[in-house]
N, C-alpha and C positions, 0 to 999 in steps of 0.2 A: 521792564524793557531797558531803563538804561543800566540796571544792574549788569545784563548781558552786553552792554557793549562800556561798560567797565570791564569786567572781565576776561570777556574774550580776547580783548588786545596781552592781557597778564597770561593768559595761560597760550596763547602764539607764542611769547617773548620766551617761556620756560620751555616749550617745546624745542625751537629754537635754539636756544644756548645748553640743554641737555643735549642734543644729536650734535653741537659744534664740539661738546668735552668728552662726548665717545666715540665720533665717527672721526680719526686720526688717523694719520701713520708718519712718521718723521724718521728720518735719515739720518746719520754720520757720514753726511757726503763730504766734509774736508779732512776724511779720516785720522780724527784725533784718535791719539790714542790716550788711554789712562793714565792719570796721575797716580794712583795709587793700583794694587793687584786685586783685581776682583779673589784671587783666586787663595786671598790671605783671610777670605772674610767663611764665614761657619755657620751651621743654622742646625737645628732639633727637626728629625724627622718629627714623622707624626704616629709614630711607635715610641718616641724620646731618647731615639739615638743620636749624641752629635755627629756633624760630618761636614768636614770640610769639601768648602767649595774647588780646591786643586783636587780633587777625586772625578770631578767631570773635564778635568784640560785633556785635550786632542777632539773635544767633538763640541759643535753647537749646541747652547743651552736659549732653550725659552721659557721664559722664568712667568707664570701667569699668576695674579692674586685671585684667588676662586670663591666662592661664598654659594651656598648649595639652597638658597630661599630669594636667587635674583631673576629677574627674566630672562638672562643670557647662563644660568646653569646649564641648560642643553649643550653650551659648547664643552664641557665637559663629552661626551662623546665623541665629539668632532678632536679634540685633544687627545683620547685614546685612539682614534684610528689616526693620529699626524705621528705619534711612537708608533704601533703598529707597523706604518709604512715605512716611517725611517728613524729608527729607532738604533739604526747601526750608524747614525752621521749626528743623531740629535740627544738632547738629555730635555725631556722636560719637569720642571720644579714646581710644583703646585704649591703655595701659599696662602691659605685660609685666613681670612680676613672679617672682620664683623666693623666695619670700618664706615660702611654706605647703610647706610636706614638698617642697622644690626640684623643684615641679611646671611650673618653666620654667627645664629645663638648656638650653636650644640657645643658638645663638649670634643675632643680630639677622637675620642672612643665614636662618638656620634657619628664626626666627619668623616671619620675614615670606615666606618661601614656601610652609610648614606652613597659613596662613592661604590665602595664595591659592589653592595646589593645592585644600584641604580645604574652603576654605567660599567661593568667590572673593569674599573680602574690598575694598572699596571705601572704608570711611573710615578715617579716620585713624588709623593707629598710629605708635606713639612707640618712642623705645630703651628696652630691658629696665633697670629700676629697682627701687629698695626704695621700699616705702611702707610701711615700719614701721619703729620702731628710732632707731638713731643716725645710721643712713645716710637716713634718710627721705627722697623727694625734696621740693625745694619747692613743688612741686603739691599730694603726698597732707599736704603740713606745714598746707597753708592749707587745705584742706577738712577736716581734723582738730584745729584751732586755732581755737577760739571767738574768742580774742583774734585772731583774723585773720578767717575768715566769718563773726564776728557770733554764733554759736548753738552748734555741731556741734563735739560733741569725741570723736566715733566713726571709730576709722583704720577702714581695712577687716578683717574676720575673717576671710577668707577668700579667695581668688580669685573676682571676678565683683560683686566688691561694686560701686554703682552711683552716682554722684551725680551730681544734676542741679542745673546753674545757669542761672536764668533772662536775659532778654535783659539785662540792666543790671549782669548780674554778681554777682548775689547767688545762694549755697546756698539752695536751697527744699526738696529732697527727699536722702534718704539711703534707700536700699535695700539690705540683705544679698544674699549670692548662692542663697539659693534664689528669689527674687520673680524670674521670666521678665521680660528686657527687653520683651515683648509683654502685660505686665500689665495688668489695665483701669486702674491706681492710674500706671503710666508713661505710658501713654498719655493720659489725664486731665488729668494735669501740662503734658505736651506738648504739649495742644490749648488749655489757657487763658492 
């Protein structure tokens, strides 16, 4: 018995501060803008094509870290019907990550068939990367870099974490991975 109320108060506390690190959404409400060009920076698809990030300027990009063995893999779906919908105003970036409890072992061949088979996946995915750390890649460095977008010094918490850049290249929204890419608060953003 008092084992259980050792306990219990430990696993409240991790409940707790787990829902605080991915139920999020944070603003660029003094609309800074970028110290540096997001749209200078480059990444390997997930076929091993490079490709610069000025190949998505004039449309919003939501850029999400994805891992295909997390609890919130389902939004993978909800991510292909948010292209689907608007897919003429938005770019989304998928970023494979093995980052959180190595909830992305496969290899890029893996990834990228696990996608298609399971949610027939349409935008863009990228090769499996760290966005955390030492190894950070240069993408999640500059959305996580005030002194680089201007504001946001939040990497992601989790798999599914979300950030959107508007058409000019600037951070405007940070989302945790519990907020559904079909949120009214994503979609809101997307439409103005």
């Amino acid at each position: 018995m008092k084992l259980v109320f050792f306990i219990l108060p430990i696993l409240i506390f991790i409940v707790v501060v787990f829902n605080r690190c991915t139920n999020f959404q944070t603003q660029n409400v003094k609309k800074a803008s970028p110290k540096e060009s997001f749209y200078d920076l480059s990444a390997r698809t997930i076929n091993g094509n490079d490709i610069s990030m000025s190949d998505y300027k004039n449309k919003k990009i939501l850029i999400v870290n994805v891992a295909s063995q997390c609890g919130y893999t389902p939004q993978y779906k909800d991510l292909q019907n948010l292209h689907a919908n608007f897919g003429d105003k938005l770019h989304i970036l998928a970023f494979p990550s093995n980052d959180f409890l190595g909830q992305e072992p496969g290899s890029n061949e893996q990834i990228k068939n696990f996608c298609e088979v399971n949610f027939g996946i349409k935008f863009d995915m990228f090769e499996k990367i760290s966005v955390k750390g030492k190894k950070i890649h240069p993408i999640f460095k500059w959305l996580s870099d005030k002194n680089k977008n201007g504001w946001n010094t939040k990497t992601p918490t989790w798999n599914f974490s979300k950030y959107l850049i508007d058409e000019s290249g600037s951070l405007i929204s940070v989302w945790g991975p519990q907020i559904s890419p079909l949120s009214e608060d994503i979609i809101s953003k997307i439409n103005d």
